[in-house]
N, C-alpha and C positions, 0 to 999 in steps of 0.2 A: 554577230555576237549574241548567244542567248541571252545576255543581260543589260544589252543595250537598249536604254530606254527612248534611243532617237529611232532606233530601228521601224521600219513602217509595217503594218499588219494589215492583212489582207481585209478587206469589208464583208462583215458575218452576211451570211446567205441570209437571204430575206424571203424567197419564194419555194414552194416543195423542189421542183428541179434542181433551186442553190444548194439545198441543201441534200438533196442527194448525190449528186455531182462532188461536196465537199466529201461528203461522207465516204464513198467511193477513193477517194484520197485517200482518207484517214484507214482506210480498211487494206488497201493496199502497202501502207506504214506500216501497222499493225498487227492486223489479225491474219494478212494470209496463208503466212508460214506455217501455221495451225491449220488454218480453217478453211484453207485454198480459195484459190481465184471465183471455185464456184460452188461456195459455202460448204460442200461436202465431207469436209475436214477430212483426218487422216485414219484409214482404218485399224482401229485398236489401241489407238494414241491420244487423238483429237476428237471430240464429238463434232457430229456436223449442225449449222446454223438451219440449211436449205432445208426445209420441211420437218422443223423438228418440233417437236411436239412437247420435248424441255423448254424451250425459246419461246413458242408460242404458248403456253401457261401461262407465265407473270413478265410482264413488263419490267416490273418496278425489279423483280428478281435479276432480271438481264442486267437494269440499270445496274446495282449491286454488285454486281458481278465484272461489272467493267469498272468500276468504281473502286473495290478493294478485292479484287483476285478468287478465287475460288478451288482449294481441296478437297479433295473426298471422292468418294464414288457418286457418280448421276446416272440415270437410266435415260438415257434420250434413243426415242421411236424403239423401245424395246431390249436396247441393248446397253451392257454396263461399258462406264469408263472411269476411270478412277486414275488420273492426270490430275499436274496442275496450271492452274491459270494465273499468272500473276496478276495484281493490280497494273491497270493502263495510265501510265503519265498523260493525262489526255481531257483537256479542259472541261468543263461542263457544256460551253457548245459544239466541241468535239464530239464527247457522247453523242448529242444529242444529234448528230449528223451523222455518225458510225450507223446508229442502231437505226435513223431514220432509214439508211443506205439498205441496212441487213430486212428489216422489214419491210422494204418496198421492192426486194429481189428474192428469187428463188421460193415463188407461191408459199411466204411466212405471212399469216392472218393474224395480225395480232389481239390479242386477247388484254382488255384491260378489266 
């Protein structure tokens, strides 16, 4: 039951591998309906995460963005998309495991 407070929770990742390994979860929950198995997202629909050059500019942007949703037109690696993202029910150690996952796959160099 989501509101059961006897419920047992799993132990937060504690090493980079935990925490990609989580993240990789969370991504498959998540984001892959969008963004595909291999970050490529959908063409004309979805922006892709793998090599994109939106993602890799601001961190803290991406945070944001999974945090409270994102409208509008973006230009990622040259090309328009104008979708929306909604905000992710998705903890702060989630984030931080999702985006660990995204940034440790598909050659994304992050830029802080």
């Amino acid at each position: 039951m989501p509101n059961d407070k006897s419920a047992v929770t799993a132990p937060k990742p504690s090493s980079l591998p935990e925490r990609i390994a989580a993240g990789k979860i969370a991504y498959g929950k998540t984001c892959f309906a969008c963004h595909q198995a291999n970050g490529e997202g959908v063409t004309n629909a979805f922006p892709p995460l793998a090599a994109s050059d939106y993602l890799n500019a601001d961190v803290n942007r991406a945070i944001d963005i999974v945090l409270h949703g994102k409208t509008g037109e973006i230009t990622v690696n040259g090309k328009k998309y104008n979708s929306v993202m909604t905000a992710q029910t998705l903890t702060d150690d989630e984030i931080a495991n999702v985006l660990t996952y995204v940034y440790s796959s598909w050659e994304i160099v992050k830029k802080m």
